[in-house]
N, C-alpha and C positions, 0 to 999 in steps of 0.2 A: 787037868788044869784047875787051879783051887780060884774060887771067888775072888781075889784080886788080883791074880793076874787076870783072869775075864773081863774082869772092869779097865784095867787098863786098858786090855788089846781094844775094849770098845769103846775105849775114850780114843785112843789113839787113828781108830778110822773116822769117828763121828766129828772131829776137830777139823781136819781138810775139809769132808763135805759141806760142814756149818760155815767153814769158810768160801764153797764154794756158793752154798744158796746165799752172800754175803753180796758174791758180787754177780748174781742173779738177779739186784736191784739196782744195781748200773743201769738198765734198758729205762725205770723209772724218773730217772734223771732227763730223760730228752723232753719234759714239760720244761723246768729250768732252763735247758738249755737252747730249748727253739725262743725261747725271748730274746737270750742273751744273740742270736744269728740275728733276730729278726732288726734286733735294735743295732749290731754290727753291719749290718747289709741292709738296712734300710729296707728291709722286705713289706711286701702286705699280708693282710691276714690270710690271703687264697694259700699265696707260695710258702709263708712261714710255715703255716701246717701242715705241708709235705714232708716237715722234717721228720712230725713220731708216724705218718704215714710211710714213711721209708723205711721203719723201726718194723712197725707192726703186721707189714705187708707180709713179710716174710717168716710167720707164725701160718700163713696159710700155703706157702709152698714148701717148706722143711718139715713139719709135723710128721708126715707118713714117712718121708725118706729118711726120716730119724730114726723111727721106729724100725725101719730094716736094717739101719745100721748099727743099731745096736744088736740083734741080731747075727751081725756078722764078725763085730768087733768085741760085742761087749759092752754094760753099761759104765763101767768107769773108763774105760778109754775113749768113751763117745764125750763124757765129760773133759775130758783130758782135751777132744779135737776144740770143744763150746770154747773152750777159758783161753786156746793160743787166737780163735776168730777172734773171741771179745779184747784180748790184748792188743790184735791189730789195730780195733776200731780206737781202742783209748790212746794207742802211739799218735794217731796219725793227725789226729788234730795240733800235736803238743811238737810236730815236723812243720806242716804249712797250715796255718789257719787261713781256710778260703771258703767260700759258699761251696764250691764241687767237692773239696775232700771233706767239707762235713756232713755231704750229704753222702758221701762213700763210709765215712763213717758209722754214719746211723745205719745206714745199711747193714754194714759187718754186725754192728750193734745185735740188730734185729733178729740176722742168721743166728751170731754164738748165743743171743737168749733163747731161740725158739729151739735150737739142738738143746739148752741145760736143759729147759721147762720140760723138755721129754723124758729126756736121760736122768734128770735128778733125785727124783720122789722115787722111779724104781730103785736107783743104785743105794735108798737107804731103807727098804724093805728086802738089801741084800746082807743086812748087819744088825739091822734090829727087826725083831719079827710078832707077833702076837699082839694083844693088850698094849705092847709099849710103841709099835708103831705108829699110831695115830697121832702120842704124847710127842714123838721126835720131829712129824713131821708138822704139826704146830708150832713146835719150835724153831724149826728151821723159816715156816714164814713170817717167824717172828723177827729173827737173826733178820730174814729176808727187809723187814720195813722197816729195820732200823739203819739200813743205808742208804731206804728211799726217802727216810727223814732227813738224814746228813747233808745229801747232793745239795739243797738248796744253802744250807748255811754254808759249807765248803764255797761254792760261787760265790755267793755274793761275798765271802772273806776273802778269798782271792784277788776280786775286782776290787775290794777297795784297797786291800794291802800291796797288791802287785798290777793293778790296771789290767788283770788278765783270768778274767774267770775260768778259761780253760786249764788252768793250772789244776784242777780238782780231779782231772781224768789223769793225771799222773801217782795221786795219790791211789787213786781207784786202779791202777797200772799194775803198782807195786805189791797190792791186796793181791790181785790175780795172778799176779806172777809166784806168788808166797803158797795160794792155794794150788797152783796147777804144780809146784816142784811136792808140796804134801802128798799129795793127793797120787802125784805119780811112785812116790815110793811102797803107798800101801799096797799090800795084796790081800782085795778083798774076792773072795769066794764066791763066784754067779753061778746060778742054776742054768742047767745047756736049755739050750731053747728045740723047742720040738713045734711040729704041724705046720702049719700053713701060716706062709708071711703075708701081712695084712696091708694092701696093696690102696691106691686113690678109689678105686672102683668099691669094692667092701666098704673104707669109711664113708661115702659118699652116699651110696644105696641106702644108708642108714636114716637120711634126710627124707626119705620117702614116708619114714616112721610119725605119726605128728606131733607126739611126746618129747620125739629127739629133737625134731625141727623148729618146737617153741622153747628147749632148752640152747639149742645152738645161737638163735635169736637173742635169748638172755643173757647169754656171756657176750655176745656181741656188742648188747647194750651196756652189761657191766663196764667193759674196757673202755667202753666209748665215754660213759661216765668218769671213770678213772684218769683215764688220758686226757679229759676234754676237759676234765677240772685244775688237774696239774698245771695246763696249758694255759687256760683263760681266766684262770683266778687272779694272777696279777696285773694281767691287762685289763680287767674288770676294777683294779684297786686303782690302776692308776687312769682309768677313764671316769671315776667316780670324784676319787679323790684328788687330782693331779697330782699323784706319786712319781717321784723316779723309778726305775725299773728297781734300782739297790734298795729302796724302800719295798718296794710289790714284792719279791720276788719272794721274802719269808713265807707267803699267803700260801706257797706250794709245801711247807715245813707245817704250816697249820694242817693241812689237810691229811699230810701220811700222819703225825704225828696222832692224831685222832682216830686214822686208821689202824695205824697201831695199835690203842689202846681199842677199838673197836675189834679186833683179830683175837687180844687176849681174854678182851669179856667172852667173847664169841664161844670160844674153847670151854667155859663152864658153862654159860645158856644155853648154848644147844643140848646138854648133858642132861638141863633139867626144865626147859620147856620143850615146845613143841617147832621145830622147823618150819612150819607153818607160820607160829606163831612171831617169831623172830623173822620172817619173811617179811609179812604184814608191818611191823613194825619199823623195820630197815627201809623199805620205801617209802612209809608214812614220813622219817626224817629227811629224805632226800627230795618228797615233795613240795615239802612244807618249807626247805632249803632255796630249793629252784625260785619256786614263789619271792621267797624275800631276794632273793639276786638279782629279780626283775624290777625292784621298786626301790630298794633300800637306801642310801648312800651315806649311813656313817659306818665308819672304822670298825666298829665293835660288831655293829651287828651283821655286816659282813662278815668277819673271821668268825660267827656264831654260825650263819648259813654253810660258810667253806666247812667249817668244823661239823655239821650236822651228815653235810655228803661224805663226807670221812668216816663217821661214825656208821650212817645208816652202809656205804659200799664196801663195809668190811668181811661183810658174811653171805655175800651177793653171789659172788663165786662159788665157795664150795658148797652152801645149797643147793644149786642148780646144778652144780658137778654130779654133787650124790645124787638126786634125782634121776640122772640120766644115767647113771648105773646101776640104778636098782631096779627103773624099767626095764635095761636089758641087759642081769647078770652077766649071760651067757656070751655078752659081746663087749666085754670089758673094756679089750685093746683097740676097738673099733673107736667105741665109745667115748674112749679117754683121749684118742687121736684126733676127731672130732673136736670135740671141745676144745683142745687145745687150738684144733683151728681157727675157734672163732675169736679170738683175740686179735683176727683180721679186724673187728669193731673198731682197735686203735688207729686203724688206716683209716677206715670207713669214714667213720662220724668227725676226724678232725679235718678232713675236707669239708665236709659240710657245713660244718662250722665258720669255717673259712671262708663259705663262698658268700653265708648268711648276715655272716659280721660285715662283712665289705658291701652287702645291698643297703644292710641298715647304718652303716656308718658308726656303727660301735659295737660292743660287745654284749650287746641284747640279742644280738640273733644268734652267738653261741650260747646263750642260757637258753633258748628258745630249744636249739635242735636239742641239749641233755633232757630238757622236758621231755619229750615225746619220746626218749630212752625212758624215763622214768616211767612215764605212762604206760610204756609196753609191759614194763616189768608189774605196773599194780594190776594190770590185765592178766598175766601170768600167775597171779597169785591162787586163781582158783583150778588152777593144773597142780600145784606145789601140795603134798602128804604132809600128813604130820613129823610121820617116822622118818628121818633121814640118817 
């Protein structure tokens, strides 16, 4: 096969997946979207944030049983099952809009992301490989938060153009129905799988580890930062500022868009400082963020605080990822299973949030509980290598 045809065939598979890690940031959306129920249903802050707990619960029971089924199926067909769940969950709002099918929603939601987050990163170390791996799979998180940047501006253009901000899961329908007919026609090449399938008991044992156990801790707090910011940043604008929600709601576009561009710095800093070093300073912004969240009340310098936790949570994740595989080469698939568990943190900590916010009667006791996320991780700082 000569050089361009190579390039093609590997353009030709790398396009569906890019489009699948696209809508891989669908599940990002349910900060936007628990305002948009809460303010529809007249919810509190307890039961609102049940909704990205609906989401994110189920990143800790699919993780392992993903990993065997890919195993048994394959990792693009395991892709292939993620993208018809996540189509369920984007129909079904856009059939009956009620408080129970959106929280059946988020649910499906949570399943087909936490089957992609398993399935995805391998099935593109099954088409690019060496040196260029690491290049694609940056980009793919790239591709990834520039849909978590969109959600919020699609809603609030919906709701004021058609009084219906759910209209944007339609749009997001059509995406995933485009990547799952792509993506079903290639035939991409897996390697058979051999040994021993890695079971709840294996990943688990691993917590015994204290290395594993303060990184599991870490991503818990990551998400819970991530999730808890999406969520409470606009209610934070409009408890400050008395905004509308159509005003607030941009505050969630502040924060990916930041992280965005905090993903693509990330990709050269890490290349040429120290992981440590970019640790340190990743939670120095998100302290210094919290802080001003707690006191602040003009416009600007809030979206400077939002913008700072966007900046500093962009590289929260995959340093503590690599840490915890480089502790324990040898248990990759444990390790990587694991981790992915702990993105249960988006269940975790937006209940507590919830219950924090309703004791104080505003949105000081969810900046309160990201605090003591933050905190844990500037504690972790002196477990984190240089080398990652």
């Amino acid at each position: 096969m000569t050089q361009e045809k190579q390039n093609s065939s590997l353009t030709a598979k790398l396009i569906p997946v890019m489009l699948a890690f696209f809508a891989m940031s669908f599940v990002d959306s349910v900060g936007t979207a628990t305002n948009y129920v809460k303010e529809s249903f007249n919810l509190s802050n307890t039961v609102a944030n049940l909704c990205p707990s609906m989401v994110f619960f189920w990143f800790l029971v699919c993780s392992v049983p993903t990993g065997m089924l890919m195993n048994k199926i394959g990792r693009r067909k395991t892709v292939l099952v993620s993208l018809v769940v996540t189509l369920a969950a984007l129909v079904l709002p856009l059939v009956y809009y009620h408080f129970a099918t959106m929280m059946l929603a988020f649910a499906l939601l949570g399943i087909g992301n936490a089957i992609m987050q398993v399935s995805l990163n391998p099935l593109v170390s099954n088409i690019v490989s060496g040196e260029k791996l690491a290049s694609f799979m940056t980009f793919g998180q790239f591709v990834k938060a520039i849909g978590s940047f969109i959600a919020p501006i699609l809603a609030a253009w919906f709701a004021a153009k058609y009084n219906n901000w759910a209209l944007m899961y339609a749009v997001f329908a059509v995406e995933a129905f485009i990547a799952f007919i792509m993506l079903g026609r290639e035939d991409i090449k897996e390697e058979e799988v051999s040994g021993k399938i890695t079971g709840f008991k294996d990943a688990f044992a691993l917590l015994g580890d204290g290395m594993i156990l303060l990184c599991f801790i870490g991503i818990m707090c990551h998400v819970g930062i991530d999730v808890g910011t999406n969520t409470a940043a606009p209610q934070i604008l409009m408890d400050r500022l008395g905004w509308t929600l159509s005003q607030a709601i941009y505050a969630t576009s502040v924060y990916f868009m930041f992280r965005t561009i905090g993903c693509f710095l990330g990709a050269f800093l890490l290349a040429k400082f120290s992981a440590k070093k970019i640790f340190v300073i990743s939670v120095l912004f998100m302290l210094i963020a919290m802080c001003g969240m707690l006191v602040f009340h003009s416009q600007w310098l809030l979206y400077g605080c939002i913008a700072l936790i966007g900046l500093g949570n962009s590289n929260i994740f995959s340093i503590i990822f690599s840490q915890a595989l480089l502790h324990k080469p040898e248990k990759k698939n444990e390790v990587s299973g694991l981790m992915i568990m702990g993105l249960i943190g988006g269940t975790v900590f937006p209940l507590f949030m919830g219950f924090a916010s309703d004791a104080m009667g505003s949105q000081t006791g969810s900046v309160i509980v990201m605090t003591i996320a933050v905190l844990y991780l500037l504690a972790l700082v002196k477990k984190i290598k240089a080398a990652a």
